[in-house]
N, C-alpha and C positions, 0 to 999 in steps of 0.2 A: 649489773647496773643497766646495761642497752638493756638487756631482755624484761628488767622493770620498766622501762622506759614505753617498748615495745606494748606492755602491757597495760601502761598508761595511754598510749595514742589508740591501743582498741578503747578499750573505754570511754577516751574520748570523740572516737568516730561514732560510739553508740550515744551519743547525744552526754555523754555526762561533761560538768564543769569539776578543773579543781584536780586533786594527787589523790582524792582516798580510795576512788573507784582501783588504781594502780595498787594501793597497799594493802589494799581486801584482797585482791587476786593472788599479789605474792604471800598475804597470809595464806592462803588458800593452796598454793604449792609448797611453803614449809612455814609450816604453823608456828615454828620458833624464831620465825625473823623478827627483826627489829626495824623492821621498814617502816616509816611514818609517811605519811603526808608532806610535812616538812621536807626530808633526808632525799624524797622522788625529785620535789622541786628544785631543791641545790643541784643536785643532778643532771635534773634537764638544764638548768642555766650555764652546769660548767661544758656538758655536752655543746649545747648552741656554740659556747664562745668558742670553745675547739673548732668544732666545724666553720664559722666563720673565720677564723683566724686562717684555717686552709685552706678556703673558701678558693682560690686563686690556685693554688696546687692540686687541690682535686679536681677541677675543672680539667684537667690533663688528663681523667682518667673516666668520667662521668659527668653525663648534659645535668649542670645545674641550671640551666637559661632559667627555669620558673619558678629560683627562690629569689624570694623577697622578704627583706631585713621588717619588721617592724617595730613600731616604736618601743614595744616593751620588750624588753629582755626574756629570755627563754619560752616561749611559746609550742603550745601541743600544734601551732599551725604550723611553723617554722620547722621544725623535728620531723610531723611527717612527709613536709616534703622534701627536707631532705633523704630521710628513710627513703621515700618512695623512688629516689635517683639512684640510691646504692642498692635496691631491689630488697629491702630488709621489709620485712611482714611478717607482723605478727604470731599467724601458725605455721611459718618455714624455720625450717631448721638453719638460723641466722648463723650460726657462729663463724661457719666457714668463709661466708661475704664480709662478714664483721672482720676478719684475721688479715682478710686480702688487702681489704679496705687500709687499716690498721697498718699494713706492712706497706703495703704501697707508698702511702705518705712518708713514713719514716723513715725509710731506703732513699727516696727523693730529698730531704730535708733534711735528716740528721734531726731530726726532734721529735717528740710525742704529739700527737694529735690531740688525744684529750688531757685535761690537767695546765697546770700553772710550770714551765721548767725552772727549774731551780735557778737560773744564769738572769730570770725577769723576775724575781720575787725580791719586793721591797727587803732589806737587810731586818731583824731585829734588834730595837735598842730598848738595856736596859732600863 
């Protein structure tokens, strides 16, 4: 998911608008995905709200002083500046800052960074 993400904010640094520039690429590294345009977008939206929800906890750990929230929800502008605080870039080999990052929050917090936790999801009625 980051690393489609990842692959969305190069694209969109090279001037494109929009997810497809993102799911031509991960076609392009496994030709059997099912990555859509769509699927990038949810992504980036539930990534944002994560990061802003820890927004106050990762501050402990990495200078966020130059994100700024915008009015729309999930943004390739938002994403990479955060990206660019946790030093995640596109051609590096992200995973291990991705794990740190990852771990660091959830050791402090007792919760997942990204995703909805099951204790705040509205109940199901039949």
């Amino acid at each position: 998911m980051i690393g489609t993400l990842l692959f969305g904010m190069g694209c969109w640094q090279m001037g494109q608008r929009g997810f497809h520039g993102a799911s031509v690429k991960v076609d392009e590294v496994d030709p059997e995905s099912l990555v859509t345009p769509w699927l990038i977008a949810c992504w980036l939206v539930a990534v944002i709200r994560g990061l802003r929800r820890g927004h106050t906890e990762l501050r402990q750990f990495y200078n966020l002083d130059s994100i700024r929230t915008p009015n729309r929800a999930g943004t390739w502008e938002e994403a990479a500046l955060y990206f660019a605080a946790f030093g995640l870039k596109p051609k590096l080999h992200w995973y291990p800052f991705l794990m740190d990052l990852v771990n660091r929050y959830s050791r402090r917090t007792g919760q997942f960074l990204f995703g909805t936790p099951s204790q705040y999801r509205s109940p199901v009625r039949p």
